[in-house]
One Martini backbone bead per residue (centre of mass of N, CA, C, O) as a GRO file, in nm:
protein
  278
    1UNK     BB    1  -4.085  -1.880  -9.289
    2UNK     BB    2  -4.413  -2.073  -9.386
    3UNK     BB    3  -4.583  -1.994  -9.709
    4UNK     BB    4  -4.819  -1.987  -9.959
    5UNK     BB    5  -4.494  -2.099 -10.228
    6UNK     BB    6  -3.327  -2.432 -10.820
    7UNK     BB    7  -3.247  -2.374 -11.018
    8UNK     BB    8  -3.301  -2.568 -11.306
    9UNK     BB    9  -3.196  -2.699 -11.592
   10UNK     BB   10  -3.273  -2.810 -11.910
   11UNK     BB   11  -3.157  -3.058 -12.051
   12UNK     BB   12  -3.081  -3.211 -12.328
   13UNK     BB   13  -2.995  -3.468 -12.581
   14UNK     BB   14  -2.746  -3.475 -12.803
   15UNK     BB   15  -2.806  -3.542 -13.116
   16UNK     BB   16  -2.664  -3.632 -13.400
   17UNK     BB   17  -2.643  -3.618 -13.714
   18UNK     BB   18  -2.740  -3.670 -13.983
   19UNK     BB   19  -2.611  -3.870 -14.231
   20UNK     BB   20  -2.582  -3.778 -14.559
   21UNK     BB   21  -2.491  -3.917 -14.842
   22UNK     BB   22  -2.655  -3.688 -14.998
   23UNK     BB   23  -2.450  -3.438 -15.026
   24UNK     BB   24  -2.411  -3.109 -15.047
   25UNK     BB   25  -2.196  -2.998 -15.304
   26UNK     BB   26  -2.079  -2.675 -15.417
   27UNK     BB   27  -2.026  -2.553 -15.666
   28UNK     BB   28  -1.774  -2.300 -15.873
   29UNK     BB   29  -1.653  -2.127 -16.127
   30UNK     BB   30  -1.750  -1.855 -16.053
   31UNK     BB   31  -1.864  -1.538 -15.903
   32UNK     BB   32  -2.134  -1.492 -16.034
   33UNK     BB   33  -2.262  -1.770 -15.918
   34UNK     BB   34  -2.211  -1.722 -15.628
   35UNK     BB   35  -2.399  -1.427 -15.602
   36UNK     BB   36  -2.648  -1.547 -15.735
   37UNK     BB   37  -2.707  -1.739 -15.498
   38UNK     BB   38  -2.673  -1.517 -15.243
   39UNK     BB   39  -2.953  -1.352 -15.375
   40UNK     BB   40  -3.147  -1.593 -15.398
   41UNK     BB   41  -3.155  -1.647 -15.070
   42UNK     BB   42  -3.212  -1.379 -14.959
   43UNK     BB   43  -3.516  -1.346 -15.107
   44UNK     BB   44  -3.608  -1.604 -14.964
   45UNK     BB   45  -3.588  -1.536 -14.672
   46UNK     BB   46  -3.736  -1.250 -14.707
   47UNK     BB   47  -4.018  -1.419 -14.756
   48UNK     BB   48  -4.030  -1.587 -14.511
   49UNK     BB   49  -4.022  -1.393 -14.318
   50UNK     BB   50  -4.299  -1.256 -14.389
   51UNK     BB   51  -4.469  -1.475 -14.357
   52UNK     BB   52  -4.400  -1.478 -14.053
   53UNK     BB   53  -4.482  -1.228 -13.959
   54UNK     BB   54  -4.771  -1.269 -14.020
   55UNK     BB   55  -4.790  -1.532 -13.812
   56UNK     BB   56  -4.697  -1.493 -13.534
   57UNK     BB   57  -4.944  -1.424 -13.333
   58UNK     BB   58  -5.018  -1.705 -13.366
   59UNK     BB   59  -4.760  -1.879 -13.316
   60UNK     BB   60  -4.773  -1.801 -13.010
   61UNK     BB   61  -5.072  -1.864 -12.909
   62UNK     BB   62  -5.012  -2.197 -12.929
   63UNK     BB   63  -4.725  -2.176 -12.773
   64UNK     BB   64  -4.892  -2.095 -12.519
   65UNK     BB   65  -5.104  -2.317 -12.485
   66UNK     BB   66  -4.910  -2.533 -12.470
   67UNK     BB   67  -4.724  -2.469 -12.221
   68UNK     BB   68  -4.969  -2.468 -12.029
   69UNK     BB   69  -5.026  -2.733 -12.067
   70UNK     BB   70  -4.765  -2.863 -11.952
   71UNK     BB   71  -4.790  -2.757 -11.693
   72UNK     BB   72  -5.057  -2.875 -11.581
   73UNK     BB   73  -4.918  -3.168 -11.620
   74UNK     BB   74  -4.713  -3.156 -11.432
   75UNK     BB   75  -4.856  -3.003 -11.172
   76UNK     BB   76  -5.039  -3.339 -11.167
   77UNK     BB   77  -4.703  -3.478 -11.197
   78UNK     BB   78  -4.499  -3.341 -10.897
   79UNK     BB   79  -4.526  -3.005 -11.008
   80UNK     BB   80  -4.677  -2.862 -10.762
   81UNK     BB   81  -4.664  -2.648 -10.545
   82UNK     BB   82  -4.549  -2.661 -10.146
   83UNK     BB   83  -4.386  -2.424 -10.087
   84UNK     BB   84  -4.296  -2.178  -9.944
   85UNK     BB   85  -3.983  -1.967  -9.808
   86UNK     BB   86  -3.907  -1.717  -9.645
   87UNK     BB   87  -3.645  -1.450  -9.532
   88UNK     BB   88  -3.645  -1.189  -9.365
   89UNK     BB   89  -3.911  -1.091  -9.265
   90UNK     BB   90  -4.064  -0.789  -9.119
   91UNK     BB   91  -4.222  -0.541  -9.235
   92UNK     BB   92  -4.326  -0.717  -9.465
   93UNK     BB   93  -4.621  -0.866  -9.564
   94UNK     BB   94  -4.781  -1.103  -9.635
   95UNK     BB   95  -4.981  -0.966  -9.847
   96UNK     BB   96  -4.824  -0.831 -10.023
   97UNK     BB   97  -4.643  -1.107 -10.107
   98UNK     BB   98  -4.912  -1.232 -10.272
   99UNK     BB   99  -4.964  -1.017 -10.444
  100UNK     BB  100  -4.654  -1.071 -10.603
  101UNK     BB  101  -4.700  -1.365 -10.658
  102UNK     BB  102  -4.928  -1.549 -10.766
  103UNK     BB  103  -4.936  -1.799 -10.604
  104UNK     BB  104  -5.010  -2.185 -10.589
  105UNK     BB  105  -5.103  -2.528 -10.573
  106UNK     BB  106  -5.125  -2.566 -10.859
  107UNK     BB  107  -4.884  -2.503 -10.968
  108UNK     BB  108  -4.636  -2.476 -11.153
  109UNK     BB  109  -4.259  -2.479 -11.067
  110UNK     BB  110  -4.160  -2.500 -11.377
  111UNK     BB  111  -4.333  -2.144 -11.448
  112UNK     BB  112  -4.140  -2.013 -11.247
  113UNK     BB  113  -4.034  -1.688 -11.271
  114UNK     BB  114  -3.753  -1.547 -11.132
  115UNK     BB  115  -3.718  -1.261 -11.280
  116UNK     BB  116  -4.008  -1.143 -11.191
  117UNK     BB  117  -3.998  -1.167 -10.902
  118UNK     BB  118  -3.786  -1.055 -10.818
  119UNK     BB  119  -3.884  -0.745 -10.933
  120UNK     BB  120  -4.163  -0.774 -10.764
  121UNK     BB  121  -4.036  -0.772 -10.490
  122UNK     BB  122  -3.839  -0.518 -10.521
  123UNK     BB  123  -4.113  -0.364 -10.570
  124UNK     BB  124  -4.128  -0.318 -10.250
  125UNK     BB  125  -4.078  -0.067 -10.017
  126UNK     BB  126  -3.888  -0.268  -9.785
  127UNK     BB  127  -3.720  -0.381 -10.005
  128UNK     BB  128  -3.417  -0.438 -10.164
  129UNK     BB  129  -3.337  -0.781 -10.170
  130UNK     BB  130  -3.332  -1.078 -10.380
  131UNK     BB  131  -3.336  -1.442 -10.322
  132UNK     BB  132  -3.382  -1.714 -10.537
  133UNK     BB  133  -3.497  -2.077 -10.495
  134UNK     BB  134  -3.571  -2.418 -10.647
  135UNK     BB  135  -3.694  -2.714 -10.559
  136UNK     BB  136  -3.704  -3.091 -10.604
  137UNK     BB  137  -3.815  -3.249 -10.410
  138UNK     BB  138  -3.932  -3.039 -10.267
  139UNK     BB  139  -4.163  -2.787 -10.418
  140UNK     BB  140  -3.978  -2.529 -10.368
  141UNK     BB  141  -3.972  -2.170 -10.273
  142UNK     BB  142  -3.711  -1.971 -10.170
  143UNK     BB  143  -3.676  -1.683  -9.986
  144UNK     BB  144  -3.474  -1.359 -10.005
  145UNK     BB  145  -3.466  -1.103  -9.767
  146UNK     BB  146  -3.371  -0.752  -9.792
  147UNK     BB  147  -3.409  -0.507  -9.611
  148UNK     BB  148  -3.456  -0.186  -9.501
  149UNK     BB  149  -3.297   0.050  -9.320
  150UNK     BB  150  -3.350   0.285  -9.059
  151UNK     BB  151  -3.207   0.597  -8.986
  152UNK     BB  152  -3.480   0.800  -9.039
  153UNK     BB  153  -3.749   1.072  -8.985
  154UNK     BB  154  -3.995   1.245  -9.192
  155UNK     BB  155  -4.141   1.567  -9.096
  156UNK     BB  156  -4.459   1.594  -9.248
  157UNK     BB  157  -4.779   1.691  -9.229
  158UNK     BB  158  -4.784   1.499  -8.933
  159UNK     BB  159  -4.587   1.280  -9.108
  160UNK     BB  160  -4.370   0.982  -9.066
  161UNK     BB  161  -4.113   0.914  -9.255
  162UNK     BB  162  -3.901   0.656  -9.383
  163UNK     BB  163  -3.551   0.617  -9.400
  164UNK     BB  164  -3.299   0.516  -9.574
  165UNK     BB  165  -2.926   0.449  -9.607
  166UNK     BB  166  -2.991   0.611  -9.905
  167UNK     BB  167  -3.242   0.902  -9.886
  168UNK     BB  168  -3.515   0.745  -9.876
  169UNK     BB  169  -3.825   0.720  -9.901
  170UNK     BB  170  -4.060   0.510  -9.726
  171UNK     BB  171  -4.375   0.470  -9.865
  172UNK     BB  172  -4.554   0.424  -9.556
  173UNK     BB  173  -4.689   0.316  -9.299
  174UNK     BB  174  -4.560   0.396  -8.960
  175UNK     BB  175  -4.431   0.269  -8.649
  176UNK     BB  176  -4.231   0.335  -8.418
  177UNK     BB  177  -4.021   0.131  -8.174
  178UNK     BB  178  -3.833   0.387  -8.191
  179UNK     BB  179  -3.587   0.608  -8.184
  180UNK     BB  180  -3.540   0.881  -8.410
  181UNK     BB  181  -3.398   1.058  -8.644
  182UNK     BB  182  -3.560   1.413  -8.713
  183UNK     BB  183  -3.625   1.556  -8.995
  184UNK     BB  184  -3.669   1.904  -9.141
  185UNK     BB  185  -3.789   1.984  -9.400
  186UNK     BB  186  -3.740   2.096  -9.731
  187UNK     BB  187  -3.526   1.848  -9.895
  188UNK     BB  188  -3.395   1.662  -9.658
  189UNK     BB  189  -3.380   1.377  -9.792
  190UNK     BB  190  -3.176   1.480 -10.008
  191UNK     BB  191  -2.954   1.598  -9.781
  192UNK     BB  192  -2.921   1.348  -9.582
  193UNK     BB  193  -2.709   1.196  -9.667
  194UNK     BB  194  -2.473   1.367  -9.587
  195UNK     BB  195  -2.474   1.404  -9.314
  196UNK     BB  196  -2.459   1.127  -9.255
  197UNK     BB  197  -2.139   1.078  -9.369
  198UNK     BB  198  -2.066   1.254  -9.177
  199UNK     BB  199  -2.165   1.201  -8.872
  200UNK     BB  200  -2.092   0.886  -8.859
  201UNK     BB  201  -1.767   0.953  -8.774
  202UNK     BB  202  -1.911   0.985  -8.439
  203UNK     BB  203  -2.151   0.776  -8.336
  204UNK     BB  204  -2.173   0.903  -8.028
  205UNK     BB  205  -2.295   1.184  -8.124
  206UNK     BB  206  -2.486   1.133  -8.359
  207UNK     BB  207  -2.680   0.928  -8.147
  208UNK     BB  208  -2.789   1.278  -8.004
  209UNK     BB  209  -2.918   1.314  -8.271
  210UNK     BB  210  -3.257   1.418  -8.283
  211UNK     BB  211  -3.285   1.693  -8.490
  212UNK     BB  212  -3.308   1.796  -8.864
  213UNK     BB  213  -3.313   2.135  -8.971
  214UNK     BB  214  -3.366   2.234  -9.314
  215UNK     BB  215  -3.268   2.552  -9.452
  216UNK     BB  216  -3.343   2.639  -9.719
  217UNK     BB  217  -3.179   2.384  -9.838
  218UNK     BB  218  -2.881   2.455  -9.690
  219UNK     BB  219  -2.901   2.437  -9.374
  220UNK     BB  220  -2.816   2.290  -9.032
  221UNK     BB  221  -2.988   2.216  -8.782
  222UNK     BB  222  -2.893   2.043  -8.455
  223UNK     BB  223  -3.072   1.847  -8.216
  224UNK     BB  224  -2.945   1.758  -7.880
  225UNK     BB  225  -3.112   1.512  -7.694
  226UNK     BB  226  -3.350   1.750  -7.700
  227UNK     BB  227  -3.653   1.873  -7.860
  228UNK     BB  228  -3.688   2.122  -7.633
  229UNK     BB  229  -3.392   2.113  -7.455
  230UNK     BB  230  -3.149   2.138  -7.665
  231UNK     BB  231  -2.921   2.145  -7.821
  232UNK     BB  232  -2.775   2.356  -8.078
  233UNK     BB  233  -2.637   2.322  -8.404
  234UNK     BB  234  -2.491   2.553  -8.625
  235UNK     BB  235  -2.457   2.498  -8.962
  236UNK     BB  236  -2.340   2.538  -9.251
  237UNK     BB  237  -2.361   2.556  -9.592
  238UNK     BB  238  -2.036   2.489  -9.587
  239UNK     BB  239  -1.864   2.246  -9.491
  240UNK     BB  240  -1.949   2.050  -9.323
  241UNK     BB  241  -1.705   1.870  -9.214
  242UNK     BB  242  -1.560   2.062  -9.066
  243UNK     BB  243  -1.771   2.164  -8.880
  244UNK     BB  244  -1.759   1.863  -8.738
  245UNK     BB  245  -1.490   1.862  -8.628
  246UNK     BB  246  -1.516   2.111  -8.473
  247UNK     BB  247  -1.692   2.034  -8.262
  248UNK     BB  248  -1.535   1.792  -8.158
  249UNK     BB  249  -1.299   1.947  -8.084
  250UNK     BB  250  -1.448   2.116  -7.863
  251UNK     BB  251  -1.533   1.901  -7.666
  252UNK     BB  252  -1.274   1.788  -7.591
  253UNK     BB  253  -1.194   2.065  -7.456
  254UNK     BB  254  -1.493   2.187  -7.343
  255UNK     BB  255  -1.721   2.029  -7.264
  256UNK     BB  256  -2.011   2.145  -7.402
  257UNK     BB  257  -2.206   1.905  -7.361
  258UNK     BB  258  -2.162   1.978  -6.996
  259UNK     BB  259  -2.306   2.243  -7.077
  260UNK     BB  260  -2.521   2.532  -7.049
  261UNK     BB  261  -2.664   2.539  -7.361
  262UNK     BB  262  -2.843   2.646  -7.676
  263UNK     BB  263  -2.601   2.714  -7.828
  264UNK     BB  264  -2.418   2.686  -8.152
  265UNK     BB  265  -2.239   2.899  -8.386
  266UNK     BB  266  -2.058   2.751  -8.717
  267UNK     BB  267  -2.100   2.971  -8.989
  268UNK     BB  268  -1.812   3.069  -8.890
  269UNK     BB  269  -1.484   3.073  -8.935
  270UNK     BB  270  -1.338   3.278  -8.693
  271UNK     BB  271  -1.610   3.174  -8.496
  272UNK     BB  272  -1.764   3.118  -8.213
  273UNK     BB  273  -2.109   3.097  -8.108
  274UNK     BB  274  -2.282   3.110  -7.792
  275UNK     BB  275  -2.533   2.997  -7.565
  276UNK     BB  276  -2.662   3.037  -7.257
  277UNK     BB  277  -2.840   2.964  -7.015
  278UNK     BB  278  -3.088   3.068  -6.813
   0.00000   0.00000   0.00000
């Protein structure tokens, strides 16, 4: 899309330094003039500097006036930007986009700081990365952006937060448009890394897992199929893997998720427990 907003360097022609006739060459006889003369410099340098730094908040200011001055004679003759061009953006709001922008077709395109942008548009809450670059001629900015996966929803007081693929929670006011693998409990999204690593070695049994409910913060109730009236399959607080596994080799034996049941507890190392419907 198109709306309202490549790095280029600019190179000076190197110019030879001035060849002086009278060219300074330094003699000395001995060493403690030679010593004399680099502690004589030192303390001249160190007069020179402090007066410069007593002076620098000045100096900054002019330095500063000078080049906004410039950027908008720029701005004014061909440098001045011509539109934004963003890639990428599905869930990120053009608001969001315009307020960490702050920019207009009054600018120069040469006072665009890219690596400001950058940071700043990376702190937006579906951003994960961005790639900037501006052309000249015409005075485009360019952004490529890269959103964030939505994984899972974690619901907490009433409300649901989306997950993405590395277990952080996007705080954003969100309505999906389709169904997702939903969090419950305390601390579920920090410990669904780990869950997630685990299941999706199986995308298609995965795929059918509807919520995962985390008890006192160690271990997981797993409800596919249906929220209401799906089969539950209780995970160990330890070794998660392996109980993974066994589920899937369980299914493969016994096509237990074709069987009626309400639930399986896989807690135990030596025994799995199943319960019939009624």
């Amino acid at each position: 899309m198109s709306f309202f907003a490549k790095n280029k360097n600019i190179f000076f022609k190197r110019q030879k330094p001035l060849q002086n006739p009278n060219r300074f060459e330094f003699k000395s006889n001995t060493a403690i003039t030679f010593c004399a003369h680099i502690i004589l410099m030192i303390l001249m340098t160190s007069i020179v500097l402090t007066g410069v730094t007593l002076r620098d908040s000045l100096i900054e200011q002019k330095i500063n006036a000078l080049a906004q001055s410039l950027f908008a004679y720029t701005a004014k003759h061909g440098f001045a930007i011509e539109d934004i061009v963003v890639q990428g953006r599905d869930k990120t709001s053009v608001n969001d986009l315009n307020e960490q922008l702050q920019l207009n077709r009054r600018d120069s395109i040469l006072n665009v700081d890219l690596r400001h942008i950058k940071t700043k548009l990376e702190d937006l809450p579906w951003v994960d990365k961005v790639e900037l670059k501006r052309t000249y001629f015409p005075n485009v900015l360019q952004i490529s952006l890269k959103e964030k996966d939505i994984v899972a929803l974690f619901q907490t007081s009433g409300h649901f937060y989306p997950i993405d693929e590395n277990g952080q929670v996007i705080d954003v006011d969100y309505q999906p448009q389709k169904p997702f693998l939903i969090l419950v409990g305390a601390g579920a999204p920090e410990k669904f890394l780990e869950l997630f690593e685990v299941t999706k070695t199986e995308p298609e049994l995965y795929a059918r897992i509807k919520a995962a409910v985390l008890h006192s913060g160690r271990r997981w109730d797993l409800i596919f199929d249906d929220l209401e009236h799906g089969l539950t399959v209780k995970m160990p607080e330890k070794d998660l893997a392996s109980a993974w596994k066994k589920l899937i080799k369980i299914d493969h034996k016994y096509s237990i998720f074709k069987r009626k049941l309400t639930f399986i507890d896989l807690r135990y190392t030596d025994k799995v427990v199943v319960r019939l419907a009624d």
